[in-house]
TORVO-481321 format. One line per field, with one value per atom (N, C-alpha, C): atom name; y, z, x. Coordinates in steps of 0.05 Angstrom, whole numbers, plus 5000, padded with zeros to 4 digits. Example, Ala and Ser with C-alpha at 12.3 -4.5 7.8 and 13.67 -1.06 7.14 Angstrom:
<recs>
atomo: (N, CA, C, N, CA, C)
c2: (4886, 4910, 4934, 4955, 4979, 5001)
c3: (5156, 5156, 5156, 5142, 5143, 5157)
c1: (5264, 5246, 5264, 5257, 5273, 5258)
</recs>
This chain:
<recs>
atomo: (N, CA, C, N, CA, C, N, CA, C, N, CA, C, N, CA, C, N, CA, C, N, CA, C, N, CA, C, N, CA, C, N, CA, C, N, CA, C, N, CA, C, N, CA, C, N, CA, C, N, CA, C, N, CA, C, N, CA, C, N, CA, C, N, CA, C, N, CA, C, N, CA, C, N, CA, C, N, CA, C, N, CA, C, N, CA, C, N, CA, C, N, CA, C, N, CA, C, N, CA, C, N, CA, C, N, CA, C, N, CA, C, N, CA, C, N, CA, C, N, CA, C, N, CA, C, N, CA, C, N, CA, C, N, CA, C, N, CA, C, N, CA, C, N, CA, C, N, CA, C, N, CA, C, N, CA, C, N, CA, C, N, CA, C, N, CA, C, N, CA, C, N, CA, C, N, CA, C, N, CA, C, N, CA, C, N, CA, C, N, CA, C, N, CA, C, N, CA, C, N, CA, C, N, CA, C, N, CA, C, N, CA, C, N, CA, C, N, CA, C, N, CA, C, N, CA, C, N, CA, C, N, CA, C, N, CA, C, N, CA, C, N, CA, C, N, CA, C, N, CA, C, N, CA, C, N, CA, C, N, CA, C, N, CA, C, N, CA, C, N, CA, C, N, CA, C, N, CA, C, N, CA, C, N, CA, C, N, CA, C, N, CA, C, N, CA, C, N, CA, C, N, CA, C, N, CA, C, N, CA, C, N, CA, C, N, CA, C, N, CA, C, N, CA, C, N, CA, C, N, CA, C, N, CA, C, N, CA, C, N, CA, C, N, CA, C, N, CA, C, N, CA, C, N, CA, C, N, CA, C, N, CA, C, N, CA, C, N, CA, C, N, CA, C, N, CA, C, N, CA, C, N, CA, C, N, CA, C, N, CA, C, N, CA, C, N, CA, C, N, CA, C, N, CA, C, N, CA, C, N, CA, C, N, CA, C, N, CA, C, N, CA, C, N, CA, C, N, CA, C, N, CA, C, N, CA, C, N, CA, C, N, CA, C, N, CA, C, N, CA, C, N, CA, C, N, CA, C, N, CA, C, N, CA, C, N, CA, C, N, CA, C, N, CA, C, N, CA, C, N, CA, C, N, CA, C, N, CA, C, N, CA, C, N, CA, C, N, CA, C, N, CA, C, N, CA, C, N, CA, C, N, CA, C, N, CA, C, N, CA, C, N, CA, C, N, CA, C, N, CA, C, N, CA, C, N, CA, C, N, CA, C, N, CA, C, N, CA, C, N, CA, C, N, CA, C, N, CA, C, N, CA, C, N, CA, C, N, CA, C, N, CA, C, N, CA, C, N, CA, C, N, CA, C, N, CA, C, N, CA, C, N, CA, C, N, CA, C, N, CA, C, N, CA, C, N, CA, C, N, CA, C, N, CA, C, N, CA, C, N, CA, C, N, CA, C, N, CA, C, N, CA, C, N, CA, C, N, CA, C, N, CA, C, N, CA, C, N, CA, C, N, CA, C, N, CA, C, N, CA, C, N, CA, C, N, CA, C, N, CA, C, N, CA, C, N, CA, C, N, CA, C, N, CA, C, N, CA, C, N, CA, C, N, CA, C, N, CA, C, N, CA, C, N, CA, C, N, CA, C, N, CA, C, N, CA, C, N, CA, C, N, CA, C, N, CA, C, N, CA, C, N, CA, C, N, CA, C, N, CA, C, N, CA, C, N, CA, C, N, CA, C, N, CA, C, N, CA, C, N, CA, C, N, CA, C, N, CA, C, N, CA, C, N, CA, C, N, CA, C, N, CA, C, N, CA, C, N, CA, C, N, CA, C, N, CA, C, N, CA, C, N, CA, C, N, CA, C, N, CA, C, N, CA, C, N, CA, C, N, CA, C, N, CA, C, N, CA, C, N, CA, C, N, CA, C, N, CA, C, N, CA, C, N, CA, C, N, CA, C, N, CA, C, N, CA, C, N, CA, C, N, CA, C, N, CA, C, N, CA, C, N, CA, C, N, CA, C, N, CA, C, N, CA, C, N, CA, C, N, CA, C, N, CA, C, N, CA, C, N, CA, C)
c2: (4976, 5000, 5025, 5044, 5067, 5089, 5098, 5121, 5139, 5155, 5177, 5207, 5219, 5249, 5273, 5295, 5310, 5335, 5343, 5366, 5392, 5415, 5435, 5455, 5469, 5492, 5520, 5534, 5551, 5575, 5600, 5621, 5650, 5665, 5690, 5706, 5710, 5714, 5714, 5680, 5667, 5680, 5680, 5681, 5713, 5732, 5758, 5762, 5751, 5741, 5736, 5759, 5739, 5707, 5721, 5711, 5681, 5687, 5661, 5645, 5651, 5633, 5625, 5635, 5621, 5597, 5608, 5586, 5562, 5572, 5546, 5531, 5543, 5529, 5510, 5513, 5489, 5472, 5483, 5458, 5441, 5454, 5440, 5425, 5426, 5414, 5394, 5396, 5371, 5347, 5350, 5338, 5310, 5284, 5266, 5254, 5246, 5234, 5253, 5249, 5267, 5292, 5307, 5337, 5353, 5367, 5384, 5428, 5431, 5455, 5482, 5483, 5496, 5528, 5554, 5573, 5600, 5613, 5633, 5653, 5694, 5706, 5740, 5736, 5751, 5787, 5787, 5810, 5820, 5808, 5811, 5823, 5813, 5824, 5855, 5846, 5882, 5896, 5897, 5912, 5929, 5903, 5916, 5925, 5915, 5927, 5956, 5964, 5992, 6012, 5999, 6013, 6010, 6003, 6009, 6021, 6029, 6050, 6026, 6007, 5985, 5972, 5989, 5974, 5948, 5939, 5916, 5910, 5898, 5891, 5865, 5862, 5833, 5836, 5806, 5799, 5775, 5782, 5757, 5748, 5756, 5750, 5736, 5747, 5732, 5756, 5749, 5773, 5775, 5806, 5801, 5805, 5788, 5787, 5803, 5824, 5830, 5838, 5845, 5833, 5837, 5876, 5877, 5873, 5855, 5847, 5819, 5806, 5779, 5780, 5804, 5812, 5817, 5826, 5832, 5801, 5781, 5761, 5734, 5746, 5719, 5735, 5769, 5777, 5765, 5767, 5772, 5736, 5724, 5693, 5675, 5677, 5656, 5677, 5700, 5708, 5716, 5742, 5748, 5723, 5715, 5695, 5666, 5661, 5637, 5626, 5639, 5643, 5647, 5663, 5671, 5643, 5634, 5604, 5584, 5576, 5562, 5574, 5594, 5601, 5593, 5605, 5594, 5557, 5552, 5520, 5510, 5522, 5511, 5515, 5540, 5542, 5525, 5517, 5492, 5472, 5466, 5436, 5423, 5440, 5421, 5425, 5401, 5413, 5421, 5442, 5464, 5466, 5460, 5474, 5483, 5502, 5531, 5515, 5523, 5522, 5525, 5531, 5537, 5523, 5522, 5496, 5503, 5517, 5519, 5500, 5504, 5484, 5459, 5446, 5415, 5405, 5426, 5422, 5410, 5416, 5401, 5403, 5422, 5439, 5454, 5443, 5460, 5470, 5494, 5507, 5506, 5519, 5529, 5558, 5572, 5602, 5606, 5623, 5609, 5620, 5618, 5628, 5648, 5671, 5689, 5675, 5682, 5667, 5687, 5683, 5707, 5727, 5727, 5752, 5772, 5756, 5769, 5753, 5771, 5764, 5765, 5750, 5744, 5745, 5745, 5753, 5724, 5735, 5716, 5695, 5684, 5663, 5641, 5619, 5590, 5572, 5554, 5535, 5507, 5492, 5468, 5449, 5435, 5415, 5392, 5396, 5360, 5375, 5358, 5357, 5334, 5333, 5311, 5291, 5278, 5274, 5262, 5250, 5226, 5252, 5271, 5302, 5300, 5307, 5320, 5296, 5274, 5251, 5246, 5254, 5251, 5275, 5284, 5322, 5299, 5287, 5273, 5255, 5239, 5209, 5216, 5244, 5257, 5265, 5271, 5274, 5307, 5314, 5348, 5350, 5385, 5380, 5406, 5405, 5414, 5439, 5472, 5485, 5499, 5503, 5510, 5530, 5554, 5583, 5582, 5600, 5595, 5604, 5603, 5599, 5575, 5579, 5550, 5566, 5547, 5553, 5541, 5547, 5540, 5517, 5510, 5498, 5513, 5539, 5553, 5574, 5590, 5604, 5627, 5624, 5640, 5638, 5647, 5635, 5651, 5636, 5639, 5637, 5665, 5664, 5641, 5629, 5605, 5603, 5597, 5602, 5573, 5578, 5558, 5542, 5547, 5523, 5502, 5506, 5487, 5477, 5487, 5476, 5455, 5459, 5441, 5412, 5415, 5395, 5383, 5398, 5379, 5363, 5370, 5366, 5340, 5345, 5318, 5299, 5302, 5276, 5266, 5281, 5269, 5256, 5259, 5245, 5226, 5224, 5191, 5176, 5160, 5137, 5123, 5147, 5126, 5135, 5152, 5167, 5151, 5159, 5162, 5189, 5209, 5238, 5247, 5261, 5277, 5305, 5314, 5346, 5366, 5390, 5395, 5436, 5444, 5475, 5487, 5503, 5511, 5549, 5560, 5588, 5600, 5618, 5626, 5618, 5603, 5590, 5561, 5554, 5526, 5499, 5516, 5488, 5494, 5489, 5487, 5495, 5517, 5528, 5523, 5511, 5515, 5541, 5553, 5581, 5594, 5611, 5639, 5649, 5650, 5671, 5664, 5628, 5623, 5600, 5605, 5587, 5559, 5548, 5531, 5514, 5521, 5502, 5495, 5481, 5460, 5437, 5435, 5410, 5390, 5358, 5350, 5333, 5332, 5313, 5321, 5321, 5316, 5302, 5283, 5263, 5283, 5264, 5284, 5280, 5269, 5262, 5287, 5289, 5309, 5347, 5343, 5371, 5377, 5358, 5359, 5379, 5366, 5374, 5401, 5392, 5432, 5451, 5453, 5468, 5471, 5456, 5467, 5479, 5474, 5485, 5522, 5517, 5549, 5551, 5524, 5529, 5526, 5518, 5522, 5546, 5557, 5580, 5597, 5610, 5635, 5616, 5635, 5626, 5591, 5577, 5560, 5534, 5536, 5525, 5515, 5530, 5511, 5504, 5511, 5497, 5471, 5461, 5432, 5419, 5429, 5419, 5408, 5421, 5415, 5387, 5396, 5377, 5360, 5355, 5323, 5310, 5330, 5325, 5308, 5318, 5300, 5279, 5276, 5253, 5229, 5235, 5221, 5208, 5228, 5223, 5206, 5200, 5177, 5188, 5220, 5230, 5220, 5207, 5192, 5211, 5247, 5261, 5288, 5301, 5324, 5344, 5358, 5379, 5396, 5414, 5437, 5452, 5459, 5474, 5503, 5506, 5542, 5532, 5549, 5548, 5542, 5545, 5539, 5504, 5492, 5460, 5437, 5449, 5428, 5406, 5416, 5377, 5362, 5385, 5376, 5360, 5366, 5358, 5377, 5362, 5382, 5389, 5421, 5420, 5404, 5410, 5396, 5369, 5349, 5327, 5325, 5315, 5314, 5283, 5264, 5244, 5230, 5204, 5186, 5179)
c3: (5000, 5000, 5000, 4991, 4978, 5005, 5015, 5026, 5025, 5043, 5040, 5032, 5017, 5008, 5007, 5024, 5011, 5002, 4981, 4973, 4972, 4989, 4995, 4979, 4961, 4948, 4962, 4977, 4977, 4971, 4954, 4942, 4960, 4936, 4949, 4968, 4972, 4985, 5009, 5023, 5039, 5064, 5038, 5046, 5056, 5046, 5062, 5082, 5088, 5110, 5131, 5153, 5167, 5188, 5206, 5213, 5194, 5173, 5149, 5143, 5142, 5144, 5169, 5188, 5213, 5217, 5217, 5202, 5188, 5170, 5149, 5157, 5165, 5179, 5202, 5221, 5235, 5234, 5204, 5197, 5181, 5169, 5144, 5171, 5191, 5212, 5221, 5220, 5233, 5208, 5193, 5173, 5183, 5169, 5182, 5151, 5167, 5133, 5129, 5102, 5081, 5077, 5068, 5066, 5049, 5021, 5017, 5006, 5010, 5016, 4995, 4980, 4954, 4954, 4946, 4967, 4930, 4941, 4917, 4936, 4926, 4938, 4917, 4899, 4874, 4889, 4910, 4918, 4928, 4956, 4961, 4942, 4920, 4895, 4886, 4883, 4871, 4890, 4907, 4938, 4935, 4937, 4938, 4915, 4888, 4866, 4864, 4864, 4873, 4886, 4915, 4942, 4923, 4902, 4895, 4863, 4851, 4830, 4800, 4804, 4789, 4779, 4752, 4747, 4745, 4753, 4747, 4728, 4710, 4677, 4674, 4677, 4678, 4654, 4635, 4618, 4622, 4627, 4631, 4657, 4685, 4696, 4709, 4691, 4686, 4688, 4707, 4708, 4681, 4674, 4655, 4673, 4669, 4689, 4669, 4668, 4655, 4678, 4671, 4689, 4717, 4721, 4741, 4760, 4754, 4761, 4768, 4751, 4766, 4780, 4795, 4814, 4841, 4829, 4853, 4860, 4842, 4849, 4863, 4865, 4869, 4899, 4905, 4934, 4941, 4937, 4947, 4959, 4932, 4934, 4942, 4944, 4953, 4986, 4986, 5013, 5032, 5023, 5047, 5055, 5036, 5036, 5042, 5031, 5032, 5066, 5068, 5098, 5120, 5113, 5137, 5145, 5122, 5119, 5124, 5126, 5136, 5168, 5172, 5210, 5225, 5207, 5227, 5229, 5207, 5208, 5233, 5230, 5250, 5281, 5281, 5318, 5311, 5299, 5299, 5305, 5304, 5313, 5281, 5255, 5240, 5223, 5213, 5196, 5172, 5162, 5144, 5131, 5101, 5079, 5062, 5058, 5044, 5009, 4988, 4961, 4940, 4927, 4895, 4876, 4847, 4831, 4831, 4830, 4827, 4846, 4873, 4904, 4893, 4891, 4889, 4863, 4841, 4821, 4817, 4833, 4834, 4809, 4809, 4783, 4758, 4734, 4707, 4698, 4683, 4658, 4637, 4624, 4588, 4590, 4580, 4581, 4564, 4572, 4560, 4530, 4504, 4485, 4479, 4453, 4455, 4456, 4457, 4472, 4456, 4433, 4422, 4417, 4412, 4410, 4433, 4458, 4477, 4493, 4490, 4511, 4543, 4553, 4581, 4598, 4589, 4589, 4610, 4634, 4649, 4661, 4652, 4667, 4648, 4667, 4656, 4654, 4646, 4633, 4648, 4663, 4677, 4652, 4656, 4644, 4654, 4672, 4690, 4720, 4736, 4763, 4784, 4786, 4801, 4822, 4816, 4845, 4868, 4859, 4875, 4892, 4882, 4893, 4920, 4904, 4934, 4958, 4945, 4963, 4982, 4968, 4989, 5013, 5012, 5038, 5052, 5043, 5060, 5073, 5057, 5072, 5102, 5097, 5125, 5136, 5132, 5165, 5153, 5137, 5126, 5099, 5111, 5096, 5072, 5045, 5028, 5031, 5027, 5021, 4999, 4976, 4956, 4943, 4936, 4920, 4902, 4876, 4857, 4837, 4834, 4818, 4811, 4788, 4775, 4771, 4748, 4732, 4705, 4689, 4658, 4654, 4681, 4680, 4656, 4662, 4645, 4665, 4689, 4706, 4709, 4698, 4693, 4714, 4734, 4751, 4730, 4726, 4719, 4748, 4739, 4753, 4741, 4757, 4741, 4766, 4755, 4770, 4784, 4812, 4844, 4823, 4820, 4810, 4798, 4778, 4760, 4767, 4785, 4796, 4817, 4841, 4849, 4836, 4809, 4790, 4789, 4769, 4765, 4787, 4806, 4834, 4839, 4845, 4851, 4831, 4807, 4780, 4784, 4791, 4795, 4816, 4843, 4858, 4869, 4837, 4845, 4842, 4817, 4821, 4850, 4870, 4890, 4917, 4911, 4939, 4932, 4949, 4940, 4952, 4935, 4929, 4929, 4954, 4953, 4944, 4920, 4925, 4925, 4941, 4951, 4939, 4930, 4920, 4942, 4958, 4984, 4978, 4970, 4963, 4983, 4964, 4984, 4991, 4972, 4965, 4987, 4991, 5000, 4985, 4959, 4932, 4915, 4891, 4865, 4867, 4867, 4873, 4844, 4850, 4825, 4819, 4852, 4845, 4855, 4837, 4855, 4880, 4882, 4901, 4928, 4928, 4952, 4966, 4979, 4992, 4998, 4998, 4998, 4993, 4962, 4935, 4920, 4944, 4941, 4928, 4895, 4888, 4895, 4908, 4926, 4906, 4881, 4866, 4841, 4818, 4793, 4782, 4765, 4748, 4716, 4701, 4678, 4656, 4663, 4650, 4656, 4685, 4700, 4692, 4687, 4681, 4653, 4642, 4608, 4610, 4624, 4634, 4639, 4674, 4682, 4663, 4648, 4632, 4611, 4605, 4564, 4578, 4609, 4619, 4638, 4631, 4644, 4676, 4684, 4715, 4719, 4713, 4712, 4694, 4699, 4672, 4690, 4665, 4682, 4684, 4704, 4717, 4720, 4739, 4742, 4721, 4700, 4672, 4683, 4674, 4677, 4696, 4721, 4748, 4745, 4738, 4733, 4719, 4690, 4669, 4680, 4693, 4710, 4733, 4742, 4768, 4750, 4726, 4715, 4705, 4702, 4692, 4701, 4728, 4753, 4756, 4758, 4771, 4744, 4719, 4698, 4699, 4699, 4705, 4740, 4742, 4776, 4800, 4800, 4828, 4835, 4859, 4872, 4876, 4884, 4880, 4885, 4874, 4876, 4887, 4909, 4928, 4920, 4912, 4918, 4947, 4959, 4984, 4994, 5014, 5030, 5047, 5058, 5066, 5090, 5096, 5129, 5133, 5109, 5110, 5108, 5106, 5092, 5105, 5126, 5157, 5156, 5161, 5163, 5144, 5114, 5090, 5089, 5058, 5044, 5022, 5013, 4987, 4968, 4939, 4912, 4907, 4898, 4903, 4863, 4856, 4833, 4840, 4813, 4818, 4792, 4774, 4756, 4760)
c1: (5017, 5000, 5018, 5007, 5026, 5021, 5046, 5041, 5023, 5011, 4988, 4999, 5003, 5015, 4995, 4990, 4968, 4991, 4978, 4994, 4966, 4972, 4961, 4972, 4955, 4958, 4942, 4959, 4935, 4943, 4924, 4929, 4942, 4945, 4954, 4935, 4904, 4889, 4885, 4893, 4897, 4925, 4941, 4977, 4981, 4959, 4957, 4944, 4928, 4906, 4922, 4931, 4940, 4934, 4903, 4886, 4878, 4876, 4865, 4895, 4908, 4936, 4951, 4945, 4946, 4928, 4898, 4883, 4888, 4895, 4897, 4929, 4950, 4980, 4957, 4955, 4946, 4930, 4910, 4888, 4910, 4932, 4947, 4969, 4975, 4999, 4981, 4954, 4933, 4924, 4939, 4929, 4956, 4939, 4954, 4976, 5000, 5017, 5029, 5045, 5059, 5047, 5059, 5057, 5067, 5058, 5072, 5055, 5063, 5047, 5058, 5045, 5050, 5039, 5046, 5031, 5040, 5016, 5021, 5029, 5020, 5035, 5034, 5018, 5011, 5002, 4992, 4984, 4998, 5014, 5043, 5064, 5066, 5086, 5080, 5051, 5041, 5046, 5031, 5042, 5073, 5091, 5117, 5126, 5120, 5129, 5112, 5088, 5082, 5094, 5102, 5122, 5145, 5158, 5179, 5185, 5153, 5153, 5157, 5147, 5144, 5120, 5120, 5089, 5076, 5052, 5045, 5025, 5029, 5022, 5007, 4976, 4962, 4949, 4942, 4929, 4922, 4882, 4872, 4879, 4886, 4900, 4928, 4941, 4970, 4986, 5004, 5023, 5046, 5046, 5081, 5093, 5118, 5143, 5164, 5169, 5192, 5221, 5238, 5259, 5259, 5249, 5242, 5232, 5208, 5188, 5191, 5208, 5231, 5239, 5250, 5273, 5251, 5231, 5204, 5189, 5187, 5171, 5186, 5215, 5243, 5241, 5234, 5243, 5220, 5202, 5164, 5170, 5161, 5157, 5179, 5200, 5221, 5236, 5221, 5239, 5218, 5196, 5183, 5157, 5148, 5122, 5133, 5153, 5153, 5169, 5190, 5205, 5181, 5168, 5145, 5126, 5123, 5112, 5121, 5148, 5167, 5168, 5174, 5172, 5156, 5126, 5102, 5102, 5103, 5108, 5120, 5149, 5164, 5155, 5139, 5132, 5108, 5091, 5080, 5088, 5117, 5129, 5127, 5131, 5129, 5157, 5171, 5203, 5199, 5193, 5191, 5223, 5211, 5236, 5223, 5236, 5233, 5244, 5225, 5234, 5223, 5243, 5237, 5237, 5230, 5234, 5265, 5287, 5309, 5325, 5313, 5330, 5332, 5350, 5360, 5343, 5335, 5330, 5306, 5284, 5264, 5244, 5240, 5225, 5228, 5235, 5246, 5217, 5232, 5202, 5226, 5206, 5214, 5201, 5215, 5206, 5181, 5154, 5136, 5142, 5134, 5135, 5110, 5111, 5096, 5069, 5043, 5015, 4997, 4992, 4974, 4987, 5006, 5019, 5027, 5021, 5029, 5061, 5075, 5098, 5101, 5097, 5093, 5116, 5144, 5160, 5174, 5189, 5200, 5179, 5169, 5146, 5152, 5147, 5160, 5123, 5130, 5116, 5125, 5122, 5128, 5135, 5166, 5167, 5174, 5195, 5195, 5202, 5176, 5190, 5202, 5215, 5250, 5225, 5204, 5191, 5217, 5233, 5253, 5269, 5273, 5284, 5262, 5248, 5218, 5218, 5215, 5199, 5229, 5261, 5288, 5280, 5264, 5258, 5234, 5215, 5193, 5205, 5222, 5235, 5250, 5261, 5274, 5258, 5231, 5214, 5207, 5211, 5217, 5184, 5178, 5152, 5158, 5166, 5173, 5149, 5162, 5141, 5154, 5134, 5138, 5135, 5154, 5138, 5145, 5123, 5118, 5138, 5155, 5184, 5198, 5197, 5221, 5246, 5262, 5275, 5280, 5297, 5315, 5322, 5343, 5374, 5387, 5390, 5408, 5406, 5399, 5413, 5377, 5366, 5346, 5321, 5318, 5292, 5266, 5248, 5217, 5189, 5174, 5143, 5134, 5123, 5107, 5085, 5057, 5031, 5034, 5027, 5014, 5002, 4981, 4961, 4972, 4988, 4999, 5028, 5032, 5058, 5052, 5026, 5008, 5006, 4993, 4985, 5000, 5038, 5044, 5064, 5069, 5077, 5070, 5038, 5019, 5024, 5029, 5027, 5049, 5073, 5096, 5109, 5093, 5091, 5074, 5050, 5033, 5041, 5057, 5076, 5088, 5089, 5099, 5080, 5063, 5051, 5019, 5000, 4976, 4961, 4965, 4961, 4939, 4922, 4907, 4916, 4907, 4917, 4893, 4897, 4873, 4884, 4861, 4865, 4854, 4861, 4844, 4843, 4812, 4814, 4796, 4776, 4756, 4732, 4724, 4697, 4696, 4675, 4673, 4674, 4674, 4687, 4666, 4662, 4654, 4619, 4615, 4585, 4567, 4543, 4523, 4512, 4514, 4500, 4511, 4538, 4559, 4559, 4524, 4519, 4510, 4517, 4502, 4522, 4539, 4557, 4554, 4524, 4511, 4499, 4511, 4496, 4533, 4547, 4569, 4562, 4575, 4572, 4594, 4580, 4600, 4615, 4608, 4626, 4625, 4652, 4655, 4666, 4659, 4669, 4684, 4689, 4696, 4663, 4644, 4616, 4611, 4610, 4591, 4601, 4622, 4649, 4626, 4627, 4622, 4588, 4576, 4549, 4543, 4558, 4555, 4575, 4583, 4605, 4588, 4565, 4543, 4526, 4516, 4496, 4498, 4531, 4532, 4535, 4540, 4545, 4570, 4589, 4617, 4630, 4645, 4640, 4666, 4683, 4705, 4730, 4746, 4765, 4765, 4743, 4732, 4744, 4740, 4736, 4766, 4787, 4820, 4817, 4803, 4826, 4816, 4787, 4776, 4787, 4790, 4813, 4834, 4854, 4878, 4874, 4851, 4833, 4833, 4830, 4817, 4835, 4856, 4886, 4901, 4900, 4916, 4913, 4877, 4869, 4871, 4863, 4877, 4905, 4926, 4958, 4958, 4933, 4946, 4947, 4936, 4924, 4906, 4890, 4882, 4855, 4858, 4833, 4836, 4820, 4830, 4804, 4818, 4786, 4794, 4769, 4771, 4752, 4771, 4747, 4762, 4744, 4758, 4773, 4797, 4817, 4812, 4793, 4779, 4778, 4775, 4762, 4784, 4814, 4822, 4829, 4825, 4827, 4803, 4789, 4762, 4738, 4752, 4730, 4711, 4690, 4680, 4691, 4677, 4689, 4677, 4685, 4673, 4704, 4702, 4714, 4722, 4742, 4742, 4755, 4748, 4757, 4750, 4760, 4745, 4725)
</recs>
């Protein structure tokens, strides 16, 4: 029987919150098994690139990284967010390492190429991640935390988005784990109706995706993270939640699975 792994993604929203990330550190330290904890940090960046006369440039919501702005998302995400997250860990009693796809080579991109005619500039594209790298930090008792930076292997660090570093994290460590990975935002998981916290759908198959998606209840943003969700669980993730940052010991949430 395969080890138990949950891999926790949770957004930049969360990671400013202080109150809501204290929160979510001891629901994520109560969680039983393997661990790895994957964290964005996007508001944080603007923040300081602002305080430092640095514009910030989104399309579709996607940041351009141009160089400066590399130099703002390597301080933001690998020093003030991610260290802070590693501290609290640790007065938790939990062994916290701090990393990047660059640390012990865990995570390569490819620089993405132009996208419509738009240049996105320093932001990478996931192409292999080392799982035998990650799972040598678990085997020592150590709970990998992750910000959202790769690299080249040519000297170059890349923005590359939480979500999909999540994904492919989890695919690369089902072969030997059995991988819950769980997206923890604001919502209580996958709503039929926007507006009502209440109308949690508790399960998607990829039948059911096909369904609510012609019928207009999945729709937006929404649309990839399921895509990605169905991705995983295809490639040998075991299942994939989505719920609020409040739930993730506890359950709940919309459940993606075959």
């Amino acid at each position: 029987m395969k080890q138990q792994l949950t891999i926790v993604k949770v957004g930049g929203a969360v990671v400013e919150d202080e109150a809501a990330l204290a929160r979510l550190l001891n629901d994520f330290a109560a969680i039983r098994g393997a661990k790895i904890l994957v964290h964005g940090g996007g508001r944080r960046a603007t923040k300081v690139a602002t305080a430092l006369g640095i514009e910030t440039k989104m399309v579709e919501g996607r940041r351009i990284t141009d160089a400066d702005m590399l130099d703002v998302v390597t301080m933001v995400y690998a020093g003030l967010v991610n260290k802070h997250v590693v501290a609290s860990l640790q007065a938790l009693g939990m062994d916290a390492i701090g990393l990047t796809g660059a640390d012990a080579d865990i995570i390569r991109s490819v620089k993405r190429p132009l996208k419509n005619g738009i240049d996105y500039g320093f932001v990478g594209d996931v192409k292999a991640v080392d799982g035998g790298k990650i799972a040598h930090f678990i085997d020592k008792e150590m709970i990998p935390v992750i910000a959202p930076l790769t690299h080249d292997g040519q000297g170059h660090m890349l923005n590359t988005n939480a979500d999909t570093m999540a994904q492919e994290t989890a695919k690369a460590m089902a072969g030997s784990y059995d991988v819950t990975l769980i997206y923890a935002f604001e919502k209580p998981g996958v709503l039929s109706n926007p507006d009502d916290d209440g109308s949690v759908i508790a399960h998607i198959s990829p039948a059911d995706f096909g369904q609510l998606k012609a019928e207009g209840i999945i729709s937006g943003g929404m649309v990839p993270k399921i895509e990605n969700a169905l991705a995983a669980v295809a490639a040998g993730v075991q299942r994939v939640v989505i719920t609020s940052a409040a739930c993730i010991a506890s359950g709940g949430g919309t459940a993606i699975t075959l």
